[in-house]
N, C-alpha and C positions, 0 to 999 in steps of 0.2 A: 536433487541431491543437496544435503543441507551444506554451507560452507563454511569449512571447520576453522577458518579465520575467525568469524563469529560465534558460532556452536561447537560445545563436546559434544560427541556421540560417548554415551554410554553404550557398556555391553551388550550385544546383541540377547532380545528377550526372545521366548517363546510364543508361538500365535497364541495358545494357551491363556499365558500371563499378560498378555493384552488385551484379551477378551475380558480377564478378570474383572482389571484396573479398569474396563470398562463398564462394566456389568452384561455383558454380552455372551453370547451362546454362539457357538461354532457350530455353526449346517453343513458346512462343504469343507475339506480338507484337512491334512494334518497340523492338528493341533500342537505335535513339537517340532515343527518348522521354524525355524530362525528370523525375526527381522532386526534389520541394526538399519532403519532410517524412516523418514517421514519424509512426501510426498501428495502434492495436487494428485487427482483417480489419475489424470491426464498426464502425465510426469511419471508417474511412478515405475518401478523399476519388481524385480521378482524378490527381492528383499526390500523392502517397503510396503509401509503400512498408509492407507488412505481412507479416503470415506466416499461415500453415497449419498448425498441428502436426501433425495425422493426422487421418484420414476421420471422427475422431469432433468434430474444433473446427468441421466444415461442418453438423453437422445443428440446431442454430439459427438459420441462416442464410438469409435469403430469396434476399440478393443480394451482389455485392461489387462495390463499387465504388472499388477500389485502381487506381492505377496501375501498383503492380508489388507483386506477392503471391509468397514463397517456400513450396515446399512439397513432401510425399515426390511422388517417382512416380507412386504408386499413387491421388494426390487429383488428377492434372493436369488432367485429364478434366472432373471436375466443378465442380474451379474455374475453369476455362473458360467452364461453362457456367453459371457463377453473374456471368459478366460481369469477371473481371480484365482489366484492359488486355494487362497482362503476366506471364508464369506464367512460373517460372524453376525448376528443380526441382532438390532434394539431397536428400540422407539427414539431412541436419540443417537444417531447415530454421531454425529458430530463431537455431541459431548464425550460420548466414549471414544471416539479418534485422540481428543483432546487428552483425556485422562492416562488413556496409553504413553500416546508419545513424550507425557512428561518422564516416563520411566526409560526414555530412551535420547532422550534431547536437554542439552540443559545451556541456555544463553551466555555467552563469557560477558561479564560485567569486571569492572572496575574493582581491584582489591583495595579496600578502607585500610588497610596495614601498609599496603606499598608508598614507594613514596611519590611526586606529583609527578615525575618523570620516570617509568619503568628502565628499569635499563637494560631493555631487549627492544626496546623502543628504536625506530631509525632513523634519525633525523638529518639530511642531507646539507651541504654548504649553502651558506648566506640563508637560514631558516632563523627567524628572527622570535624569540617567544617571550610573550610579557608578565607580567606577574602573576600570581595564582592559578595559574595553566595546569593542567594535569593531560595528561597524556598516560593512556591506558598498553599492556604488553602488546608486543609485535605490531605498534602502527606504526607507520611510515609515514614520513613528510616529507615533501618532493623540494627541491631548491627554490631559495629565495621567497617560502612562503612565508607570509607575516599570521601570529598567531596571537588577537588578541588578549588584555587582560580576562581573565577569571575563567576563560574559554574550558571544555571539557572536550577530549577526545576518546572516543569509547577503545576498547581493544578490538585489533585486529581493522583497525581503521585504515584504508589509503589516500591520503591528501597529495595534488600532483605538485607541478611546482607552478608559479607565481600565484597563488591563491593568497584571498584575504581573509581569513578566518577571524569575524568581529569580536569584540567584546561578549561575555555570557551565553556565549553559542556551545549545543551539545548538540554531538555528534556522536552518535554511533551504529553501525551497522549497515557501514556506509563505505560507498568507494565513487571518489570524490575526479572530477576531469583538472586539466590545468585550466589556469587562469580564474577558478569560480571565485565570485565574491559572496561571501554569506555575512550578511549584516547583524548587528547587535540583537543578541535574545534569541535569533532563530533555535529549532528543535530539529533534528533530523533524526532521523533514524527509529524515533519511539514505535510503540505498539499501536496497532489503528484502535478503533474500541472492540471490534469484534465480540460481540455480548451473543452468547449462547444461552437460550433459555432452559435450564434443567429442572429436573423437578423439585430439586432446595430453591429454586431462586436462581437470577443471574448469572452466568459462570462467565469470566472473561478468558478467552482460550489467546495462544501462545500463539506468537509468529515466529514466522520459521525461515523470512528469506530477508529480505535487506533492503539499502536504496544505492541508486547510481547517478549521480548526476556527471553530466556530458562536459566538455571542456566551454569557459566563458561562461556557463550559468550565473545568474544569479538569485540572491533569495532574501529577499528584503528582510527587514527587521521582524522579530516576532512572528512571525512564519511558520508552519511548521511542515513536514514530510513526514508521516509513516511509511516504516517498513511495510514488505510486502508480508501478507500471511506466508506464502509460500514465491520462490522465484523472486519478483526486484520488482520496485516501485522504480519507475524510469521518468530521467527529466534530460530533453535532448539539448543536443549543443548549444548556446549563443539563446537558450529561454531566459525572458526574463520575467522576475514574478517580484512584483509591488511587498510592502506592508503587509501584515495579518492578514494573508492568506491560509487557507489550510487544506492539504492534499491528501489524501486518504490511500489506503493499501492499495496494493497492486494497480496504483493508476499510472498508466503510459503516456508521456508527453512529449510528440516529437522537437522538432527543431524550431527555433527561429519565433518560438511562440510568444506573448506577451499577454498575462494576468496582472491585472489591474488591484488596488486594493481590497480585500472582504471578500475576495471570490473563492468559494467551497466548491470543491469537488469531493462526489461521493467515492466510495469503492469502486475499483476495478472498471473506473470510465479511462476511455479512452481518447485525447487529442493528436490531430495529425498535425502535421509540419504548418508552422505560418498561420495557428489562433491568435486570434485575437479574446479577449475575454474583459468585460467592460467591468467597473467595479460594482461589489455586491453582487454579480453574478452567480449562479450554483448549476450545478449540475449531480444529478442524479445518480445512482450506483448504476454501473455497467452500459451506459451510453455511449456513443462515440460522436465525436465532431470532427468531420471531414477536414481537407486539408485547407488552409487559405479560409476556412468561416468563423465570421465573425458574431459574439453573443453581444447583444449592448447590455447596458449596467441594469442591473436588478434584475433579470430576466432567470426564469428556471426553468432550465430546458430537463424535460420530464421525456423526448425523443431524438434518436438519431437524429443527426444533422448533416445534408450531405455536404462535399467538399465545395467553399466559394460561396455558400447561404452566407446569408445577416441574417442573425434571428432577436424577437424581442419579445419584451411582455410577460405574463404571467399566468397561466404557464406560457413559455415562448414559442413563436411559430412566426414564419418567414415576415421579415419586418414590416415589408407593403402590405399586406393583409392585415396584421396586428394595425396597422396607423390607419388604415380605411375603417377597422372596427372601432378606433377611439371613435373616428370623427364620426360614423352614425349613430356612437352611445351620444357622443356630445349634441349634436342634430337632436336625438330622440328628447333629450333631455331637455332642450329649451323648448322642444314644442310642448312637453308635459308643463313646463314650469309659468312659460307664458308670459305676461307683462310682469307680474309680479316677483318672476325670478329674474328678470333684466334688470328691477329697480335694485334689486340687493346687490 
């Protein structure tokens, strides 16, 4: 359910008129059913609208209990019988999710007419704010937080109390623990890229949930966090994250973690309590790395990683293997090379 701190819900549409906006065709149910929300298939609720990407986003699935689910063809069948209200089918189903629920969702941003401090705005004792600051409706700032120059705080923001919010930091869509530092230039809260291919070209689709980071985080300079598409991009207690890092949608980071400078993480990966993450590290969309394991620098872990591994290399795999493989490429290599590669 979207969180109306961040998001207006527009008036409830018809499955109907969401099929339109989508270009989609209704196979299964009534078409003047009501939804007033967006939802993950997995989330969804009997007024909510979701999607289906292909016969493979059904088989974690026990049931679905959307009220109106787009989807190919080829899935209608089974999301039928997984209990949709409404099945409305395209070739893109995504894209028409997307086209819908802009007729249903629409992001609270920053009014250009307000002035730098909304005055619905809440800002609690010893909140110290420095010049050019703008602070967006209904955010709150918890005690004694320091907010530097030229900082942006989106609407509907929560900052706890002793935080340090740096110089040229923007925030929003976000709800923030006590004590975080976020360093100069950091991004939180933006859109991930989420690029949906449609048949004009590129379509970049809306997100729909947020971020949270835990109390004591920090987020080094020039940094950034995406919002989750849907639900919350999560960053656990007492993590700390280097320089130009960049964290992508829906990615889970438990506690006590430490990222190094340069290190990407794709979509919807997941780390457990106690990573470590070497610099220029990456990680791939929808991986997990157990809890206590460690990535060395540069290494792109392309598989799961269980909890307590070192992993290395490129693509990475448990460290004592990858260092045995240098040293019989290096072996292989002087016996190819010979006296004449010892001379150089």
């Amino acid at each position: 359910m979207s969180d109306i701190r961040f998001y207006h819900l527009e008036a409830p549409i018809s499955a109907n008129t969401a099929a339109s906006a989508g270009n989609a065709v209704i196979v299964v149910g009534d078409p003047d059913c009501l939804i007033d929300d967006v939802s993950a298939i997995y989330d969804a609720r009997s007024t909510h609208i979701s999607f289906v990407r292909d016969a493979n986003h059904l088989e974690a699935l026990d049931s679905i209990e959307a009220g109106m689910c787009f989807c190919p063809p080829e899935a209608a069948s089974a999301v039928k019988a997984l209990g949709a209200r409404v099945v409305a089918v395209t070739k893109q189903p995504e894209y028409a999710f997307g086209k819908a629920a802009e007729l249903l969702i629409t992001p609270r941003e920053l009014d250009p007419q307000l002035l730098l401090i909304a005055s619905d705005a809440k800002l609690a004792k010893g909140v110290k704010i420095s010049p050019n600051v703008c602070i967006g409706a209904k955010a709150v700032i918890g005690e004694n937080t320091c907010i530097g120059p030229g900082a942006i705080i989106g609407p509907g923001c929560v900052i706890g109390q002793n935080c340090v919010i740096g110089a040229g930091v923007v925030l929003s869509f976000a709800l923030v623990g006590d004590g975080v530092d976020i360093r100069p230039g950091a991004v939180i809260g933006e859109a991930g890229l989420g690029i949906i291919n449609a048949a004009d070209g590129n379509y970049s689709r809306t997100h729909y949930g947020i971020v949270q980071l835990g109390d004591n985080v920090r987020i080094g300079a020039n940094s950034t966090v995406d919002r989750a598409v849907f639900g919350t991009t999560l960053i656990g207690a007492r993590t700390k994250i280097d320089n130009l890092v960049q964290i992508a949608h829906n990615v889970s980071i438990g506690t006590d973690c430490v990222l190094a400078s340069l290190v990407g993480i794709a979509g919807s990966a997941k780390l457990g309590d106690g990573v470590l993450l070497g610099g220029r590290a990456g990680i791939i969309d929808h991986r997990t790395i157990g809890d206590q394991a460690r990535i060395g620098a540069a290494a792109v872990v392309t598989k799961d990683v269980a909890a307590g591994e070192t992993w290395g290399g490129h693509p990475a795999r448990p460290l004592r293997r990858y260092l045995r493989e240098q040293i019989a490429l290096e072996t292989l290599a002087k016996r190819k090379g010979g006296a004449n590669d010892n001379a150089k």
